[in-house]
C-alpha positions as CSV (number, residue, x, y, z in Angstrom):
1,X,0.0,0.0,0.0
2,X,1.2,3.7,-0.7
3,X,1.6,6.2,1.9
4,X,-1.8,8.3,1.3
5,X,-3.6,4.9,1.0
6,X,-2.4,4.6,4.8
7,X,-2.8,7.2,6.2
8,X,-6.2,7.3,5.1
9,X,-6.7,4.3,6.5
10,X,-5.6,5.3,9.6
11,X,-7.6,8.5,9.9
12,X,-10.6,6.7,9.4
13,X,-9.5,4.1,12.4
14,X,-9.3,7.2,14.2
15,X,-12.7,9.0,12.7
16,X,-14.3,5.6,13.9
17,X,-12.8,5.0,17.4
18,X,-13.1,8.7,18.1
19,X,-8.9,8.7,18.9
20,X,-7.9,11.2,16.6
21,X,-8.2,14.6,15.8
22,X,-11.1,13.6,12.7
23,X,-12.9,12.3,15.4
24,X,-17.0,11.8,15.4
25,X,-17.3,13.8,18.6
26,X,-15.7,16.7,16.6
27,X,-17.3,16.2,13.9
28,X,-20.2,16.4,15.6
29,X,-19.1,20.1,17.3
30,X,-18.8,21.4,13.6
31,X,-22.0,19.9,12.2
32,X,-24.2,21.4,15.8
33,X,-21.9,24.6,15.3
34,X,-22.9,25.0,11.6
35,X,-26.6,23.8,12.6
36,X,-26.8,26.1,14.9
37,X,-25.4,28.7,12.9
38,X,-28.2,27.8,10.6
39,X,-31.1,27.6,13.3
40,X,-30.0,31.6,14.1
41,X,-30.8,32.7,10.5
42,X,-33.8,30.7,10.3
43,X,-35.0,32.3,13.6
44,X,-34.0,35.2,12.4
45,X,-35.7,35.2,8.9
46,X,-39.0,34.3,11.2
47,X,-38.8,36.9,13.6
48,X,-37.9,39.7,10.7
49,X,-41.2,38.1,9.2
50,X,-43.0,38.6,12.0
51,X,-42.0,42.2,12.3
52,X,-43.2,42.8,8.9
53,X,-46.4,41.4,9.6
54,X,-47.3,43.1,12.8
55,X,-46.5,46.6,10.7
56,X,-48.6,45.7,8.0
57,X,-51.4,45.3,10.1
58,X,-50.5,48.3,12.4
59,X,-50.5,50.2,9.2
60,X,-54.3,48.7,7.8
61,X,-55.1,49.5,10.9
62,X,-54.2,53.5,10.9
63,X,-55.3,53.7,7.2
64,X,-59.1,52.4,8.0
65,X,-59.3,54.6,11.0
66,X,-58.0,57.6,8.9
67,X,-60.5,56.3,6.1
68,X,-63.6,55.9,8.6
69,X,-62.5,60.0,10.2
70,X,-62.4,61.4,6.6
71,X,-66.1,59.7,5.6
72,X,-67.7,61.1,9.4
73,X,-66.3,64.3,8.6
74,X,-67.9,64.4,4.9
75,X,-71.0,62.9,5.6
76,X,-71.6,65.9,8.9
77,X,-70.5,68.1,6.5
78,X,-73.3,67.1,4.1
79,X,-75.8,66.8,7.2
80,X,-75.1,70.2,7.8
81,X,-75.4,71.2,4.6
82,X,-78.5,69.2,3.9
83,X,-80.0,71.2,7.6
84,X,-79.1,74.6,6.2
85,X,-80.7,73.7,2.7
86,X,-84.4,72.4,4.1
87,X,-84.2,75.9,6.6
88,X,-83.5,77.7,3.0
89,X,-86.1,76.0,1.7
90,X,-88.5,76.3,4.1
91,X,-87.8,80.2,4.5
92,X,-88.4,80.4,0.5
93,X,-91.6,78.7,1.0
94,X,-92.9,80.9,3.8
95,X,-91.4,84.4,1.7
96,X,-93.1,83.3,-1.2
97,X,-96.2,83.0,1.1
98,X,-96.3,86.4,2.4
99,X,-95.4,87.8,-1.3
100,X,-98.6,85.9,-2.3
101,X,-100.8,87.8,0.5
102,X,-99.4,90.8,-0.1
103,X,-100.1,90.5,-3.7
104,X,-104.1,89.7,-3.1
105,X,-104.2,92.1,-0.5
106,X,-102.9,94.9,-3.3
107,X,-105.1,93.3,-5.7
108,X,-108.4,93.7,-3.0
109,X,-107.1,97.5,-2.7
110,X,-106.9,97.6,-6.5
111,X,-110.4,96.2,-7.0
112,X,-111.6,98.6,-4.0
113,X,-111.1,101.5,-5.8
């Protein structure tokens, strides 16, 4: 056997009986370092996501109440003005009223002459 052909033969001995420096208990420290390496970004991916969630619905939130303000606002604004149009109205009516008995009551002085 060559050289390399030996000493891989030997690191795997070692790999398998955990004597060496490849051994399965370090092997295992870099694969739960690089897991947990991996379980941080995940977490963090999910808590990012989160985030992002709560804000969007923070923000529906401010728009609807923003929304439902504006509409109160503009439908007093046209109760108001639909008030002050029935009291114009209702003066027109009651103008037009006393021009009409005004009128007969020159037309009775006309005809009494």
């Amino acid at each position: 056997m060559t050289k390399s052909a030996n000493k891989q033969i030997n690191d795997n001995a070692e790999f398998v009986t955990g004597t060496g420096s490849n051994s399965l208990s370090s092997f295992r420290g870099v694969v739960e370092a690089r897991f947990k390496d991996i379980n941080y970004i995940i977490l963090s991916i999910i808590l990012i996501l989160l985030v992002m969630v709560a804000t969007l619905i923070i923000d529906s939130f401010h728009v609807n109440s923003v929304t439902y303000r504006e509409y109160s606002e503009k439908i007093e604004t046209l109760n108001t003005l639909k008030n002050q149009n029935n009291q114009l109205i209702k003066q027109i009516k009651d103008n037009q009223e006393v021009i009409i008995k005004h009128q007969e009551q020159i037309l009775e002085s006309l005809n009494n002459k």
